[in-house]
KEKE-3310 file (N, C-alpha, C; in steps of 0.2 Angstrom, whole numbers, plus 5000, padded with zeros to 4 digits):
npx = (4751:4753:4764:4775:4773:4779:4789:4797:4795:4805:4816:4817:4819:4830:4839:4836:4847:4858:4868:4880:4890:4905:4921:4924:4936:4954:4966:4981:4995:5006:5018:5026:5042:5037:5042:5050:5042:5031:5024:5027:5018:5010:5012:5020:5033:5049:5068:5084:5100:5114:5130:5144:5138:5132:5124:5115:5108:5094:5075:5062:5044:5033:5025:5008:5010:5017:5028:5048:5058:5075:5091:5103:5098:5085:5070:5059:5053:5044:5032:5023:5034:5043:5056:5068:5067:5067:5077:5090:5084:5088:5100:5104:5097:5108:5119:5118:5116:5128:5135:5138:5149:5149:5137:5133:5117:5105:5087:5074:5059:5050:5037:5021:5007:4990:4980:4966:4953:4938:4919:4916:4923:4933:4937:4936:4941:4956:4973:4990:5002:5012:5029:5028:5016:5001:4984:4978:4988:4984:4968:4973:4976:4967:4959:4956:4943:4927:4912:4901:4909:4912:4926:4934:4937:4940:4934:4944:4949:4959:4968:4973:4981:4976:4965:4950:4947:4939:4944:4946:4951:4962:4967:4983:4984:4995:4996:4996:5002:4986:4976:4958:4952:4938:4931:4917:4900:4895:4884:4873)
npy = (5103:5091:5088:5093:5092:5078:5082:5087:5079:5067:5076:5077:5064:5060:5070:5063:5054:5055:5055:5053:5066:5073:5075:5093:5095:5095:5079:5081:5082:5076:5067:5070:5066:5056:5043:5045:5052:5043:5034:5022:5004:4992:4978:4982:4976:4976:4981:4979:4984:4985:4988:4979:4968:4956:4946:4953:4960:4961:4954:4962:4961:4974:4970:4965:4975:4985:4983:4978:4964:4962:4953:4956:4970:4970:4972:4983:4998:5003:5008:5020:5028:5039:5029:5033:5037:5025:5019:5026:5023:5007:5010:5016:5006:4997:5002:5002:4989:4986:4980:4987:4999:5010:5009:5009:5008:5006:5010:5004:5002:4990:4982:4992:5000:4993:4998:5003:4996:5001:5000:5003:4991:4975:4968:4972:4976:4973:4978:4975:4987:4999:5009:5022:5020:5025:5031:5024:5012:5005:5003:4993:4983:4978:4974:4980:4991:4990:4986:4997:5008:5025:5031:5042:5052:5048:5046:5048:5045:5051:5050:5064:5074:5066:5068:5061:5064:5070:5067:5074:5062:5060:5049:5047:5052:5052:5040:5035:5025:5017:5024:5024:5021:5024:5020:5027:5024:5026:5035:5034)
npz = (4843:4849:4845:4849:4864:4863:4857:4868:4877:4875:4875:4888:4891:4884:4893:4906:4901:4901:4914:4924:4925:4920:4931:4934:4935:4928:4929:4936:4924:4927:4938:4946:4955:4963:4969:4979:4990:4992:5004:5014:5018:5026:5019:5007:5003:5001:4997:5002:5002:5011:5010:5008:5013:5013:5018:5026:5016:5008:5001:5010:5018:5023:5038:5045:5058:5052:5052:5047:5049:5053:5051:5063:5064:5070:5074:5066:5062:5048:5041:5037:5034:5021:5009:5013:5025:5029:5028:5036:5048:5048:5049:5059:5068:5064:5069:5082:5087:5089:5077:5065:5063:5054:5044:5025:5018:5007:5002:4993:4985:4982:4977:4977:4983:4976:4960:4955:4943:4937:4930:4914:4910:4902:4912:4929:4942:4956:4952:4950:4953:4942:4942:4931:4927:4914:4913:4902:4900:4912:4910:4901:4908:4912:4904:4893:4884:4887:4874:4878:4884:4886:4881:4879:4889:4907:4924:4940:4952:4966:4983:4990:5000:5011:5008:4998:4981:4964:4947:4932:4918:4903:4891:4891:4905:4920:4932:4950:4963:4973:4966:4960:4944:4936:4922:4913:4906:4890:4880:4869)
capx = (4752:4754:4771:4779:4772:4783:4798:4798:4796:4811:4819:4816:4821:4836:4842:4838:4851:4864:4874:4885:4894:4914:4922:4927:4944:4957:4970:4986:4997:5015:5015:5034:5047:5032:5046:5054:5037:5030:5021:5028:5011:5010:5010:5024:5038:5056:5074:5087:5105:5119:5136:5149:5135:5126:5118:5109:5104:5086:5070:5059:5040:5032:5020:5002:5010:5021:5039:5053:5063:5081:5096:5106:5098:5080:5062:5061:5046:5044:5025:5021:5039:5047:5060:5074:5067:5069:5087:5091:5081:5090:5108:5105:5099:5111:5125:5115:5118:5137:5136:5143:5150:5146:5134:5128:5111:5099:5080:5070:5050:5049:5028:5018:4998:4990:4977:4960:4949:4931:4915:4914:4929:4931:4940:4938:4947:4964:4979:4999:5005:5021:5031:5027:5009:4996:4976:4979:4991:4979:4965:4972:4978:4960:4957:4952:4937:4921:4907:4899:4913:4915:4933:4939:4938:4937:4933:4951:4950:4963:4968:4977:4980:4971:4957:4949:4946:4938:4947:4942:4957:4963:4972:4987:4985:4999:4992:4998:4997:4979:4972:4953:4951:4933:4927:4909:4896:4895:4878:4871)
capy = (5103:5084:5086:5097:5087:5072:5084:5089:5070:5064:5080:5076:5057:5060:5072:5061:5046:5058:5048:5058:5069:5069:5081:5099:5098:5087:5079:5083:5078:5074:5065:5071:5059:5052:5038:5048:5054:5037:5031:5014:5003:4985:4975:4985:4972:4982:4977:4982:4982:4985:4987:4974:4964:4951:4943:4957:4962:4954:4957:4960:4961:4976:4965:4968:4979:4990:4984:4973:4960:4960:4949:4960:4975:4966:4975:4992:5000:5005:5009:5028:5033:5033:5022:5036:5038:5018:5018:5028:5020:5003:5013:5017:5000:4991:5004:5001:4985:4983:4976:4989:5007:5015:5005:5011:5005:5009:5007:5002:5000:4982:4983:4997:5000:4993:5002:4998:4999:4997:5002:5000:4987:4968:4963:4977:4975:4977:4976:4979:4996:4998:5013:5024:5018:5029:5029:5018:5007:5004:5000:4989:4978:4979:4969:4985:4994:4985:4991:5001:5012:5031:5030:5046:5052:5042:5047:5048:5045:5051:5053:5070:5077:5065:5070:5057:5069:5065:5072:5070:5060:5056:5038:5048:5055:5046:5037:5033:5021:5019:5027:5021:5023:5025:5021:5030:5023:5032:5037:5034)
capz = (4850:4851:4841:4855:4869:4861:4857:4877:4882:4870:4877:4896:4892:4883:4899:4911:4902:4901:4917:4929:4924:4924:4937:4932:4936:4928:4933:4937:4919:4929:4946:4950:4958:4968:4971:4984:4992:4994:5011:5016:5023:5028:5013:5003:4999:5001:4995:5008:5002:5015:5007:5010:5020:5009:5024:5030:5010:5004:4999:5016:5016:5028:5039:5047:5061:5049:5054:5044:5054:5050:5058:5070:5065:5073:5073:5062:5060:5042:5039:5037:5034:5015:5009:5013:5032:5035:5024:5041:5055:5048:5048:5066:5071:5065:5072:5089:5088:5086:5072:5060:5063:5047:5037:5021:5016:5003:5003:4987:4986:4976:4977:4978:4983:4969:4959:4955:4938:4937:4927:4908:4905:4903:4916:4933:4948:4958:4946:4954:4950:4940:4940:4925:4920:4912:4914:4895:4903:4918:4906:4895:4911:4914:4897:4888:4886:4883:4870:4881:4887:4886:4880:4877:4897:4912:4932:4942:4961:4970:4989:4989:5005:5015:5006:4990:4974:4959:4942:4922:4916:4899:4895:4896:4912:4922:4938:4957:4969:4976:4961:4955:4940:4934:4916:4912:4901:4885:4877:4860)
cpx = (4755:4761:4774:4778:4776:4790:4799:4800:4802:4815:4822:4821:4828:4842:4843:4843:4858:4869:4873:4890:4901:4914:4924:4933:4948:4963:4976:4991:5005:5011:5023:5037:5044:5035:5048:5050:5032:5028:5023:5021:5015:5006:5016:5029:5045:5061:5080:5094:5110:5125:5138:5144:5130:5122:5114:5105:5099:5080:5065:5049:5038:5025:5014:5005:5015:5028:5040:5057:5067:5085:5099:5102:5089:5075:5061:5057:5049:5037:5025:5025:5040:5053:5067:5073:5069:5075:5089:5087:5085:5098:5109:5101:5105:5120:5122:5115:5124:5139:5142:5144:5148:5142:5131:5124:5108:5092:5077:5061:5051:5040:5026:5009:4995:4984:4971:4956:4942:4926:4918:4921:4928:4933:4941:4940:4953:4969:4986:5001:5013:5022:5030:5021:5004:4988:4974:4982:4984:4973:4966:4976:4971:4956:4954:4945:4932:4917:4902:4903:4913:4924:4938:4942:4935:4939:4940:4949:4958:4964:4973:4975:4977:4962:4956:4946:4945:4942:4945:4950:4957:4968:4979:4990:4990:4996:4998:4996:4989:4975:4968:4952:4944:4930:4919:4907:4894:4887:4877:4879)
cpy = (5096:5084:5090:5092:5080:5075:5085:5081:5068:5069:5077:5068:5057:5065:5068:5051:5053:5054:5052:5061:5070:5078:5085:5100:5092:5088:5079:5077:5077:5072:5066:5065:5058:5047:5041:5052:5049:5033:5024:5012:4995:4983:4976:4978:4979:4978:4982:4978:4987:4984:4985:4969:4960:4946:4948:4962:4956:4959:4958:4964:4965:4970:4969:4972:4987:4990:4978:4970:4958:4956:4953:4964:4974:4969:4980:4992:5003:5010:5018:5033:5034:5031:5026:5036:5031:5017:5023:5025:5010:5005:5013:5009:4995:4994:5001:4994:4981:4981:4979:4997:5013:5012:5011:5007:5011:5007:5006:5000:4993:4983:4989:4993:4999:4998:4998:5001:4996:5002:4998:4997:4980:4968:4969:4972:4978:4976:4981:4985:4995:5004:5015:5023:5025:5026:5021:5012:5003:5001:4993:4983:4975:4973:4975:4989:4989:4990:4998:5007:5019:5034:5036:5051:5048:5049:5043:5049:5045:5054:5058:5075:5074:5062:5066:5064:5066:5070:5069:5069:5059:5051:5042:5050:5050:5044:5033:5026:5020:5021:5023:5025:5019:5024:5022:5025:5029:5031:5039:5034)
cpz = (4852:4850:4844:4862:4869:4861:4866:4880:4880:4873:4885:4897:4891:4890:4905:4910:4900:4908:4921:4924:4926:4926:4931:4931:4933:4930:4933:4931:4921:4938:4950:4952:4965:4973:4978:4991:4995:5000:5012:5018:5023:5021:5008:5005:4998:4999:4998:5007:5008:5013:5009:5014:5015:5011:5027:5024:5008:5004:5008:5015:5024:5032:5043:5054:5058:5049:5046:5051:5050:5054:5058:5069:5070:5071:5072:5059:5053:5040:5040:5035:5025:5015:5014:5021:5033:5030:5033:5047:5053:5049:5056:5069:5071:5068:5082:5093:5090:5082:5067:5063:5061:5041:5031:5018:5012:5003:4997:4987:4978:4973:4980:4979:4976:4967:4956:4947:4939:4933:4920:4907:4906:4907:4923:4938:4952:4953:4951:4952:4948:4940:4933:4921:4920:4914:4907:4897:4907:4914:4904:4901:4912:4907:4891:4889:4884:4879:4873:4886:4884:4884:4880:4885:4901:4918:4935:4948:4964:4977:4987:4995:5012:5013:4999:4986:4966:4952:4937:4920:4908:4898:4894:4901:4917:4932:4946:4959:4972:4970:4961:4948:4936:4925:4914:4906:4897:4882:4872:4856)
residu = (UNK:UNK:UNK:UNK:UNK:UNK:UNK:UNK:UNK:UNK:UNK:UNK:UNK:UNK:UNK:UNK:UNK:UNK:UNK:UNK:UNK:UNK:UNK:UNK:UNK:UNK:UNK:UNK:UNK:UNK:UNK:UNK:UNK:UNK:UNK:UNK:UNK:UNK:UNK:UNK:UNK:UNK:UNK:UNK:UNK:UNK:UNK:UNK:UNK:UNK:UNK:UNK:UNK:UNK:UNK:UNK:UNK:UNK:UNK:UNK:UNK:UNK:UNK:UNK:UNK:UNK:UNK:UNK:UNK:UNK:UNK:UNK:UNK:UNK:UNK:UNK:UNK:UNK:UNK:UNK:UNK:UNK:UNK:UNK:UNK:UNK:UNK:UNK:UNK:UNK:UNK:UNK:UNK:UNK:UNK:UNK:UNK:UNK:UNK:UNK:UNK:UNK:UNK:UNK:UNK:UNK:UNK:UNK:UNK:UNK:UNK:UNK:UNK:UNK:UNK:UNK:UNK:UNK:UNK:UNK:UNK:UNK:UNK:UNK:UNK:UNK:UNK:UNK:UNK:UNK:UNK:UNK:UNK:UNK:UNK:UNK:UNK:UNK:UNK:UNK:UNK:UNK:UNK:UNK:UNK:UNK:UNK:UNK:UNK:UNK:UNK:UNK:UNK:UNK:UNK:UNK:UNK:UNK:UNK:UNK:UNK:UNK:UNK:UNK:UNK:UNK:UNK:UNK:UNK:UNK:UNK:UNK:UNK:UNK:UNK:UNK:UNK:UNK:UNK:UNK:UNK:UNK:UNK:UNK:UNK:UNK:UNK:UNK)
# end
């Protein structure tokens, strides 16, 4: 009886270090041409050429109310829109100004919303986002895993819809803007 009494306890303990559990669902393995779907915000860094006009081409950084200040074309909300709505809200101010007739302008995202890693690694944090990283990449800016990591899936936060969503990634699950990304502690 005693030798049952002790398997139950062993039993009982080892369920209650089991953790959290990673989400049901995982996550989406392509993020499309996200570039073109892109939410400007305050903080984003743009690069804003104007053909034949290399006074009115540079880098411009959106600021804490959402705009760009450019010369003639002057105070141009950006924040909410993406790049291809304010390539057209810069086309009409600076035709509204008299400046140019028919400008053509291109918009480009320089900086993105960066991404965040945290749990089992050496070094968590925010870290910049580039185009094209993986949950791997993301990591290993992260400094890697530490010994006590679960490596083979990690917890993927993502806003979608509005709405934050958690997904079971693996490291090459390819990762957004905003992303956290969750590394679990592994057992035994």
């Amino acid at each position: 009886m005693r030798y049952f009494a002790t398997l139950a306890l062993m039993v009982l303990m080892l369920a209650g270090c089991s953790g959290r559990p990673l989400p049901s669902v995982n996550a989406p393995d392509s993020v499309g041409d996200f570039v073109q779907r892109y939410q400007l915000e305050p903080g984003n860094r743009v690069r804003v050429v104007v053909f034949n006009e290399q006074n009115l081409s540079s880098e411009y950084l959106i600021d804490s109310a959402g705009n760009i200040n450019m010369p003639l074309a002057g105070t141009v909300h950006a924040a909410g829109g993406t790049a291809a709505a304010l390539t057209e809200k810069i086309q009409d101010a600076l035709i509204r100004s008299n400046y140019l007739r028919d400008p053509k302008v291109t918009v480009e995202v320089q900086t993105y919303r960066p991404f965040y890693v945290l749990g089992e690694v050496k070094q968590p944090g925010e870290y910049t986002f580039t185009v094209g990283m993986s949950v791997l990449s993301a990591i290993a800016r992260a400094g890697g895993y530490d010994y006590r990591a679960r490596e083979e899936e990690v917890i993927l936060l993502r806003i979608v819809d509005g709405r934050e969503q958690e997904f079971r990634a693996i490291e090459r699950t390819p990762i957004l803007p905003g992303d956290i990304i969750r590394v679990t502690e592994r057992h035994f």
